[in-house]
KEVEXKE-160378 format. One record per residue (C-alpha): x, y, z; residue number from 1; residue in three letters. Coordinates in steps of 0.5 Angstrom, whole numbers, plus 2048, in hexadecimal, padded with zeros to 3 digits. Example, Ala and Ser with C-alpha at 12.3 -4.5 7.8 and 13.67 -1.06 7.14 Angstrom:
! residues 2
> east|north|up|doba|marlo
> 819|7F7|810|1|Ala
> 81B|7FE|80E|2|Ser
//
This chain:
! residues 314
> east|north|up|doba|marlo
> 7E1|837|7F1|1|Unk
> 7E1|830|7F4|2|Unk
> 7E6|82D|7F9|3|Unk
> 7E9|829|7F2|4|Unk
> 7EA|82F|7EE|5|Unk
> 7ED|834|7F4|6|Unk
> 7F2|82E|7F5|7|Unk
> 7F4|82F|7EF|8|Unk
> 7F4|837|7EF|9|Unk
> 7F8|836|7F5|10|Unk
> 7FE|832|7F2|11|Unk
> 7FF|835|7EB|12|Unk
> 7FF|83D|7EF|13|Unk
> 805|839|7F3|14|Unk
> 80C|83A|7EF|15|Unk
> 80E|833|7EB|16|Unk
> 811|831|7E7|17|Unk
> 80C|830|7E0|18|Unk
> 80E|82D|7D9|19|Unk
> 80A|831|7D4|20|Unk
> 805|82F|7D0|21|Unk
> 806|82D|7C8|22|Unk
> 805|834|7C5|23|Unk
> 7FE|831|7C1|24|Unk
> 7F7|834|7BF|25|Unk
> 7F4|82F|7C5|26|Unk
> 7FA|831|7CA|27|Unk
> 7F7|839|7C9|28|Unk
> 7F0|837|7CB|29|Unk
> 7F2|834|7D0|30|Unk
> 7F6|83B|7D3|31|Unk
> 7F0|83F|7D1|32|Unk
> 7EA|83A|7D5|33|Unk
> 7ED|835|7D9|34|Unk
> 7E6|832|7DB|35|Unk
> 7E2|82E|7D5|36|Unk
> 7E0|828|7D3|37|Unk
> 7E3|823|7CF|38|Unk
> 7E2|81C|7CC|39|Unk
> 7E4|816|7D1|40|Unk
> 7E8|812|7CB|41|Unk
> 7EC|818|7CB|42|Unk
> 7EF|817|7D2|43|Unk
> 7F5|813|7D3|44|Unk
> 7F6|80F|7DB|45|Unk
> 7FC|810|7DE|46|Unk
> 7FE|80A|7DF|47|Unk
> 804|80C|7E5|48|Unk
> 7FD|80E|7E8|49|Unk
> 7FE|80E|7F0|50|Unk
> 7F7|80A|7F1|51|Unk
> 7F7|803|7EE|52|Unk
> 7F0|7FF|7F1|53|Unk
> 7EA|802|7EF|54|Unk
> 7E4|7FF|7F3|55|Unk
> 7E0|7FB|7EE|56|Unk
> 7D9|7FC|7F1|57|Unk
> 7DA|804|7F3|58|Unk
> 7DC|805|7EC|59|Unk
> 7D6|802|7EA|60|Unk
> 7D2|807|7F0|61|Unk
> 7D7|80C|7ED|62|Unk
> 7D3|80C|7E6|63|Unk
> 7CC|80B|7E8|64|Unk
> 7CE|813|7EB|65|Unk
> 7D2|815|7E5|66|Unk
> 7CB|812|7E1|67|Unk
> 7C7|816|7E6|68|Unk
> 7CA|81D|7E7|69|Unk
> 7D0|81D|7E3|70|Unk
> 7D7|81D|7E5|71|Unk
> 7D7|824|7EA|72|Unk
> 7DF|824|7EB|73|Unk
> 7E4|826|7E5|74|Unk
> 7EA|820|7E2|75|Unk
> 7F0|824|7E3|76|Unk
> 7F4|823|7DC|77|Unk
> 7F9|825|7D8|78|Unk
> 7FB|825|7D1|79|Unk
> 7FE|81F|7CE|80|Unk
> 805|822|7CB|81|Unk
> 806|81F|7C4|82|Unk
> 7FF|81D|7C3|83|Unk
> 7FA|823|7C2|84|Unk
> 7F3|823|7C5|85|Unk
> 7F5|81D|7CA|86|Unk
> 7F5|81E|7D1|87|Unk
> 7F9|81B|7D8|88|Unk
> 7F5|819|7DD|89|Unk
> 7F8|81C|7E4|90|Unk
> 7F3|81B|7E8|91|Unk
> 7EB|819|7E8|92|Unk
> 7EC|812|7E6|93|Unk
> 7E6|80F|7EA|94|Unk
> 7E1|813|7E6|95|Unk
> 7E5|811|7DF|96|Unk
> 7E3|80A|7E0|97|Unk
> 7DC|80C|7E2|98|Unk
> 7DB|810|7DE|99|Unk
> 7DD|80A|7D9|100|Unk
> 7D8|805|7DC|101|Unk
> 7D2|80B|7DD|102|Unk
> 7D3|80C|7D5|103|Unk
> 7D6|814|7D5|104|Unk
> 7D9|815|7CE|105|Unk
> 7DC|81C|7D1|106|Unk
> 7DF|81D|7D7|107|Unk
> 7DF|824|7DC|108|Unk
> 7E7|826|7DC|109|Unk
> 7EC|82C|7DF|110|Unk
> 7F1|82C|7DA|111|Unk
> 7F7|82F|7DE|112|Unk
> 800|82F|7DB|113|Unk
> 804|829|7DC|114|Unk
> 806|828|7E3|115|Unk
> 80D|826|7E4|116|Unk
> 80E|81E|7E7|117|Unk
> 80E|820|7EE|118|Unk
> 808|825|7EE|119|Unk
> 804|820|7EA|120|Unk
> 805|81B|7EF|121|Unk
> 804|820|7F4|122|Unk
> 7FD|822|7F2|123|Unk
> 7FA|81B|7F0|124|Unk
> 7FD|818|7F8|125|Unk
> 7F9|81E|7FA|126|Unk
> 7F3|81E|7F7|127|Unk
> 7F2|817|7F8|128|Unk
> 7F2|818|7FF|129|Unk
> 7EE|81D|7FF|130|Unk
> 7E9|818|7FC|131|Unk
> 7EB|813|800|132|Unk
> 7EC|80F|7FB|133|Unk
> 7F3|80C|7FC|134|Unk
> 7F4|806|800|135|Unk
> 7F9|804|805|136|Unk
> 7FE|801|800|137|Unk
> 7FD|806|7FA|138|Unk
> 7FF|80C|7FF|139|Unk
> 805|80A|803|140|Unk
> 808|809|7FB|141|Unk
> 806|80F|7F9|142|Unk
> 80A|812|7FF|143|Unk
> 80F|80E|7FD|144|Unk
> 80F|80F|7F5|145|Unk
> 80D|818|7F7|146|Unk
> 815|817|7FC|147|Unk
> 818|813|7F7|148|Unk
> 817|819|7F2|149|Unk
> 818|81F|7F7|150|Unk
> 81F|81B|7F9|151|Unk
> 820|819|7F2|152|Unk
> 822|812|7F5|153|Unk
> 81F|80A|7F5|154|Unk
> 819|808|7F8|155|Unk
> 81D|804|7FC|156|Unk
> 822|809|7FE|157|Unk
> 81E|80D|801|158|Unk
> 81A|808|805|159|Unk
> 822|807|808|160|Unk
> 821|80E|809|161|Unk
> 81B|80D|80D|162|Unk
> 81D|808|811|163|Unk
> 824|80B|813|164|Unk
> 81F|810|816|165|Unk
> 81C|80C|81A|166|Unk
> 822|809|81C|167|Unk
> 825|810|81E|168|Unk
> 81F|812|823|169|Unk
> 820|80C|825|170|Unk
> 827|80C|827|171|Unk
> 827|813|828|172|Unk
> 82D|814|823|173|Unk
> 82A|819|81F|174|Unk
> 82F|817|818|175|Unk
> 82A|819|814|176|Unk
> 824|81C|817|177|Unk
> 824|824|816|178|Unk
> 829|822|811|179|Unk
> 826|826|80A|180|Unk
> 824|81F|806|181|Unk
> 820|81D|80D|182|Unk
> 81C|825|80C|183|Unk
> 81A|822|805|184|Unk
> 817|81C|807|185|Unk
> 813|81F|80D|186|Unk
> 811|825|809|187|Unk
> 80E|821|804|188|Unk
> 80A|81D|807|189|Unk
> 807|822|80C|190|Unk
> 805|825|806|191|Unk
> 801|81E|805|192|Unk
> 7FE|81F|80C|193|Unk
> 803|819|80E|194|Unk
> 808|819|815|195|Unk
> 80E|816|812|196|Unk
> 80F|812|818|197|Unk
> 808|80F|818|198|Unk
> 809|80E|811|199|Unk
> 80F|80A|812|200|Unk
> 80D|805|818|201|Unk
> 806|804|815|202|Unk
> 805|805|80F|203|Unk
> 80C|803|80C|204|Unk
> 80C|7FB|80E|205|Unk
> 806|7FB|80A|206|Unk
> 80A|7FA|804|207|Unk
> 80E|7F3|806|208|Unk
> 807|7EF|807|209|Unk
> 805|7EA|803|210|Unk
> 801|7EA|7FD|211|Unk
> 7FB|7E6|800|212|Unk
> 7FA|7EB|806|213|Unk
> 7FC|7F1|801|214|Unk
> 7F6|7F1|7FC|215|Unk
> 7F1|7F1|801|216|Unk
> 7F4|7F7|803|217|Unk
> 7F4|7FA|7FC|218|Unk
> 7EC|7F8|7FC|219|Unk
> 7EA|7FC|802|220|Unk
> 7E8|7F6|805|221|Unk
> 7EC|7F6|80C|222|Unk
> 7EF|7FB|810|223|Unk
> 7F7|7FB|80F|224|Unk
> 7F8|7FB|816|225|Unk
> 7F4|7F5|816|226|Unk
> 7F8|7F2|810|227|Unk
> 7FF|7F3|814|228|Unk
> 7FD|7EF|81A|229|Unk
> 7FA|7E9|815|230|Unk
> 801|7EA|811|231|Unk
> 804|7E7|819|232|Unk
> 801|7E0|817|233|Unk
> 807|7DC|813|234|Unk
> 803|7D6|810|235|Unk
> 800|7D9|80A|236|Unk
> 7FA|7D5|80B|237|Unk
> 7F8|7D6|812|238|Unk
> 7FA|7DD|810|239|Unk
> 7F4|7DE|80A|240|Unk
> 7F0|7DA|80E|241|Unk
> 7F1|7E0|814|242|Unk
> 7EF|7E5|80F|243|Unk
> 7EA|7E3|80C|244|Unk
> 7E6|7E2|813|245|Unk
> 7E9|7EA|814|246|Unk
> 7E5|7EB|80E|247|Unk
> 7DF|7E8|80E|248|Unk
> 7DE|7E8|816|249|Unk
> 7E1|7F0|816|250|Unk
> 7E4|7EE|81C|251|Unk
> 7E9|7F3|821|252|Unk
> 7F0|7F4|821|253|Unk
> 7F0|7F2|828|254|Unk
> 7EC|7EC|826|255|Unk
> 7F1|7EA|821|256|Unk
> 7F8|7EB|824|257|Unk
> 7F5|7E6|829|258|Unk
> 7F3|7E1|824|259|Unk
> 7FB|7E3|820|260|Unk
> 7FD|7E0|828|261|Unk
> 7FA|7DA|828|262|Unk
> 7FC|7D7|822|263|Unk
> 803|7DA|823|264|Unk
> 803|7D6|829|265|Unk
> 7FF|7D0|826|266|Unk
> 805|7D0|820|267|Unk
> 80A|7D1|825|268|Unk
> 808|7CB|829|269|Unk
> 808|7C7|822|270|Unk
> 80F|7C9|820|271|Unk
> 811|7C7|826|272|Unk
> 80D|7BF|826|273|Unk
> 811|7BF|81F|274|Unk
> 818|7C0|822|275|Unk
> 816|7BA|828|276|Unk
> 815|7B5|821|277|Unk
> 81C|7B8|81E|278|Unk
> 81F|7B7|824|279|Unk
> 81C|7B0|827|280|Unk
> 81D|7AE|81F|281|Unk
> 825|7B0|81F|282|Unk
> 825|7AC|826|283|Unk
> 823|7A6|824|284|Unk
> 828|7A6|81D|285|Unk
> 82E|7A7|823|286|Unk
> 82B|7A2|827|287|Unk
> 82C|79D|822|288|Unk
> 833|79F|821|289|Unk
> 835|79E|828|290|Unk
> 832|798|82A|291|Unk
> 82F|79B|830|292|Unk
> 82A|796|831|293|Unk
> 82F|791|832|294|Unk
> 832|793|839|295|Unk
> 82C|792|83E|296|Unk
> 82D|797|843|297|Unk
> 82C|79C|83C|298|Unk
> 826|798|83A|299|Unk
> 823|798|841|300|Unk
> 824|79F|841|301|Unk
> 822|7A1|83A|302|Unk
> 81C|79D|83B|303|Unk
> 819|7A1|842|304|Unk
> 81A|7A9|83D|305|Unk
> 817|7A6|839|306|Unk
> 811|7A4|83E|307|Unk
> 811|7AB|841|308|Unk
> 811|7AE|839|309|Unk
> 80A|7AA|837|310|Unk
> 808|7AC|83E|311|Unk
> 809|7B3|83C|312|Unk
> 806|7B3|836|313|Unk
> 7FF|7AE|838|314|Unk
//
């Protein structure tokens, strides 16, 4: 028995909540062998599936094994309810498209009984990181939609909870660390292989950068710490141009918070030569409103900081 097949052993000996299957002839067979092979049209994608990229090229490498050496990992599937001889996909949907692109008609399958919402989003979180084939982004929602299952409160409840938690460790007022809801949320996410303080700190900010750094990320093509420390540039152009050159040029986390610094301080620089304009334009409509230029002293005066400002600037 693989590693895919006793993951599933392991979770179904454990004691869930199941929905039974729809009493028909195919429901029986599955009871009686839960290994077979069935026809890849009949398999229906999950479309709340935890993974949401597929890499284009590794799909393609993927298919060329498959065409090989055929799929040496089961799909796991359960049967569709109300449509007999149908299945749902729970898990394995990288070797589902591959297998579409290499030109299998059936498809290697474990057919197990329906899991509930939770345990289903459990098991495909879980396999996906045991393929490594979740990215940064689809693993922080996935915790977060398994906790919004486990709490039974929104996506954004829970991320208030978390950083509640954060808020109290730092604090050190405890309101609602050791509290039941907090166990939950520590519980679950140990069982994902992840530190909840971790999660918070390094992998939840990762949810309000902006789209353009996003995408990179959800493609693998940069490390999301490094995506965090181009996120700090403001000016959108400069900050595509910044992730760009992280891209091509791989270049080092230390690398790139010195370059995010220096556009901070050229920006910072600019903002401030902006504000000069505004002021010595404001100044120069008050001017003509006071006649300042008719008092001699004034003239005089105005004329020598003026002097000393062009001295400056020159």
């Amino acid at each position: 028995m693989g590693k895919f097949n006793k993951l599933l052993t392991s979770f179904q000996d454990e004691d869930i909540e199941v929905q039974p299957p729809a009493k028909t002839k195919a429901a029986s067979d599955a009871t009686q062998e839960s290994h077979r092979f069935i026809e890849r049209d009949r398999i229906v994608r999950d479309p709340s599936q935890v993974r949401k990229y597929f890499d284009p090229e590794k799909l393609k490498s993927l298919a060329q094994t498959i065409s090989e050496e055929g799929i040496l990992e089961d799909l796991a599937v359960y049967e569709i309810e109300d449509q007999p001889g149908y299945y749902q996909l729970v898990f394995g949907e990288r070797r589902y498209r591959a297998s579409r692109i290499a030109g299998l008609e059936k498809v290697p399958v474990r057919v197990i009984e329906k899991p509930d919402s939770k345990k289903l989003l459990k098991l495909q979180l879980i396999e996906n990181k045991h393929h490594e084939d979740l990215n940064p982004i689809e693993e922080v929602e996935g915790a977060l939609a398994l906790l919004a299952a486990e709490l039974e409160q929104p996506i954004d409840g829970v991320i208030g909870l978390l950083k509640q938690m954060d808020n109290d460790v730092r604090r050190a007022s405890y309101n609602v660390i050791g509290q039941p809801i907090a166990d939950t949320i520590i519980k679950t996410l140990e069982g994902l292989n992840i530190k909840w303080r971790s999660f918070v700190l390094n992998q939840l900010p990762l949810l309000s950068l902006s789209p353009d750094v996003l995408e990179p990320i959800r493609q693998g093509k940069i490390e999301y710490t490094k995506a965090l420390a181009v996120s700090r540039v403001k000016d959108e152009d400069q900050r595509q141009t910044l992730l760009q050159s992280a891209i091509e040029q791989n270049l080092s986390i230390r690398d790139l918070r010195d370059q995010v610094r220096e556009l901070s301080q050229t920006s910072s620089s600019a903002q401030k030569a902006t504000e000069y304009v505004k002021r010595f334009n404001s100044l120069g409509r008050q001017m003509k409103k006071a006649k300042v230029l008719e008092d001699k002293r004034k003239r005089e005066r105005l004329e020598a900081l003026l002097k000393e400002i062009e001295e400056l600037v020159q």
